[in-house]
C-alpha positions in Angstrom: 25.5 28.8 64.8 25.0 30.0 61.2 24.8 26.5 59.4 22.1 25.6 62.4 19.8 28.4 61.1 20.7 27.9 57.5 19.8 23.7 58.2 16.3 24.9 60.0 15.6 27.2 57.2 16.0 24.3 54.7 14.4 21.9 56.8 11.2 24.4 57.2 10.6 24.9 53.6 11.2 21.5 52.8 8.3 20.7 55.3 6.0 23.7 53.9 6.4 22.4 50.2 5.2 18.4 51.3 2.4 20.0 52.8 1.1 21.6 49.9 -2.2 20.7 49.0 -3.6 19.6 46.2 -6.1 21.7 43.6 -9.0 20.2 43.2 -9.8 21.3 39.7 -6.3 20.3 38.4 -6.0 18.1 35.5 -2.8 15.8 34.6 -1.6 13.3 32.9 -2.1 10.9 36.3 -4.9 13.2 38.1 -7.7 15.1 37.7 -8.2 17.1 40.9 -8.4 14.4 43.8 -8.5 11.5 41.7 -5.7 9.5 40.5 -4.6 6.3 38.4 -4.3 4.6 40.9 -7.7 5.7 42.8 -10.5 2.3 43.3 -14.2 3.0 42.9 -14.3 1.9 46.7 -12.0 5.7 47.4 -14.7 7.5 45.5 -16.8 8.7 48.9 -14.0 9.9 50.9 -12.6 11.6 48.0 -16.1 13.3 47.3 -17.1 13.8 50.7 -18.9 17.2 50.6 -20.1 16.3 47.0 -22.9 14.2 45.9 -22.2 10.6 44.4 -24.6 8.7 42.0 -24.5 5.6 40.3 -26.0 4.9 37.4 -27.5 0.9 37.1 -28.2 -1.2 33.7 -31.3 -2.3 32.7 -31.1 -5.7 34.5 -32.6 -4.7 37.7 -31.1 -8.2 39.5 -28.0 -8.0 39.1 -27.8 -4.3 40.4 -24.6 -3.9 38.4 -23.1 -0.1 37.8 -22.0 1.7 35.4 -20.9 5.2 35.3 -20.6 7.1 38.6 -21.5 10.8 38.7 -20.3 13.4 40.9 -22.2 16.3 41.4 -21.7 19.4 43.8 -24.1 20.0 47.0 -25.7 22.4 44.7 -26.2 20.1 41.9 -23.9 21.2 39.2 -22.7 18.3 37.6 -18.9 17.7 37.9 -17.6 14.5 36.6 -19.1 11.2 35.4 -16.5 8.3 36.4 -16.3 5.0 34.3 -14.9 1.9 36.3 -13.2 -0.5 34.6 -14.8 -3.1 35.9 -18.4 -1.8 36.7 -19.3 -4.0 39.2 -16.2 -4.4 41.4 -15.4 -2.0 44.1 -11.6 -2.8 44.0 -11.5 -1.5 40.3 -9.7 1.3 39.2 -11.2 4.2 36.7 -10.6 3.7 33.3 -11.9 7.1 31.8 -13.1 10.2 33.0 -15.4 12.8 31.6 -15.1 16.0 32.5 -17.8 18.6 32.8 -16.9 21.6 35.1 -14.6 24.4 33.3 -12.8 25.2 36.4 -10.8 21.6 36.0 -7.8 22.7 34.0 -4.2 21.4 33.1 -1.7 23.7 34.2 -1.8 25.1 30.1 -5.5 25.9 31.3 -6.9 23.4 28.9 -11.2 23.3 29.8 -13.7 22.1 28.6 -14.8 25.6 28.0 -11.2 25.4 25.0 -11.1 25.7 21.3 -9.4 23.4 19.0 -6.4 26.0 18.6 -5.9 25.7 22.6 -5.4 22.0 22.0 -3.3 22.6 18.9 -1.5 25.5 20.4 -0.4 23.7 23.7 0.0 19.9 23.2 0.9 17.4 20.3 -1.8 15.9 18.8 -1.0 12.4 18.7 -4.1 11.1 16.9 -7.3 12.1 15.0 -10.4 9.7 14.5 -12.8 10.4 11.9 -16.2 9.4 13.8 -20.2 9.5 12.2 -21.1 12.9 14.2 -17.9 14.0 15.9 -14.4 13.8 15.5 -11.9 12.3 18.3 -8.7 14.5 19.4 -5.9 12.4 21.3 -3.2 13.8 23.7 -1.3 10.9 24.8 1.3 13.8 26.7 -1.6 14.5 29.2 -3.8 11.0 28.7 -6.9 13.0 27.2 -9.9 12.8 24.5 -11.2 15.6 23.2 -14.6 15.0 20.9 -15.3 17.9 18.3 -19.0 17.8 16.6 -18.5 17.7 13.1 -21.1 20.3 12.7 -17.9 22.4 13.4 -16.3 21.1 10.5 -16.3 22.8 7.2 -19.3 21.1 5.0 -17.3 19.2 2.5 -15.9 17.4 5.4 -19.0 16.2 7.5 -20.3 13.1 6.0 -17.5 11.0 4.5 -16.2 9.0 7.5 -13.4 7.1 5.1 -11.9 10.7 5.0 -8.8 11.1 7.1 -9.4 14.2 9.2 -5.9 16.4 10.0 -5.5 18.9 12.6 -5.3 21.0 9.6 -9.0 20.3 8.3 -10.7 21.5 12.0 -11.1 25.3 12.5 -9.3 26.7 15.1 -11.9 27.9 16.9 -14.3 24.7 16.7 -15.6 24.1 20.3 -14.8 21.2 22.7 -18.0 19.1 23.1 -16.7 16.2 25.2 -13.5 16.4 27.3 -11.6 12.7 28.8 -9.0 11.5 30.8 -8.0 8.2 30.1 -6.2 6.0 32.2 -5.4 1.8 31.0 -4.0 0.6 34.7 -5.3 -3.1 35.2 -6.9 -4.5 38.1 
């Protein structure tokens, strides 16, 4: 009678933990929120269902071809701008996205609202590009891009781009301008 309780007890919280749901402001190396690696631009409406979707188009009105795909609260506060790998096929998956909401978080609570020393403090910095305006910080351990002005920089280090920047050279508490997730699945 005893192992029959103990077996429905197991069996129950095994049930309630595959039924827990998903945060929609989480970021990981393989989601951010709802989205996945593995999500197509054709999943994007179901996915956003309460939110609002819009495409952006290029210049060549005939082919009708997009390119980045925004997402954007009921209320209008802009959340995400997805870019498709392929922009004008349906079945393609998402190669980057850029995130602009500070309630999306990793689970080090990593924003876009973060410093440089959150970065340098929680994750190894696998690579540092030395850009015209910005600098480009790469976490391979969560799939991100983070892209520092240089006007956060000290002086002497602003204008020479043949400089090789180090995490050492950027002040801790230099501001996050743009936040990425990107993903390289193929179609």
């Amino acid at each position: 009678m005893n192992k029959s309780i103990l077996y429905l007890t197991i069996l129950s919280l095994l049930i309630a933990s595959c039924n827990k749901e998903q945060d929609p402001f989480q970021i990981d190396k393989q989601h951010i929120g709802l989205l996945t690696d593995s999500t197509q631009v054709k999943d994007l409406e179901a996915i956003y269902v309460k939110d609002s979707i819009a495409k952006g188009f290029d210049d060549t009105e005939f082919t009708r071809n997009f390119n980045d795909i925004e997402i954007f609260e009921k209320g209008g506060k802009k959340l995400l701008s997805i870019s498709p790998r392929n922009p004008s096929d349906s079945t393609s998956y998402i190669q980057s996205v850029r995130i602009f909401d500070p309630r999306f978080k990793t689970d080090k609570k990593l924003s876009t609202e973060s410093s440089f020393k959150d970065i340098a403090d929680n994750y190894k910095i696998t690579r540092i590009d030395n850009l015209i305006n910005s600098v480009v910080v790469t976490v391979n351990e969560i799939n991100a891009s983070f892209t520092i002005d240089k006007k956060e920089l000290p002086a002497n280090l602003r204008f020479d781009r043949n400089l090789e920047i180090e995490a050492t050279h950027i002040p801790d508490n230099a501001k996050i301008k743009f936040f990425f997730i990107n993903w390289n699945k193929t179609n």
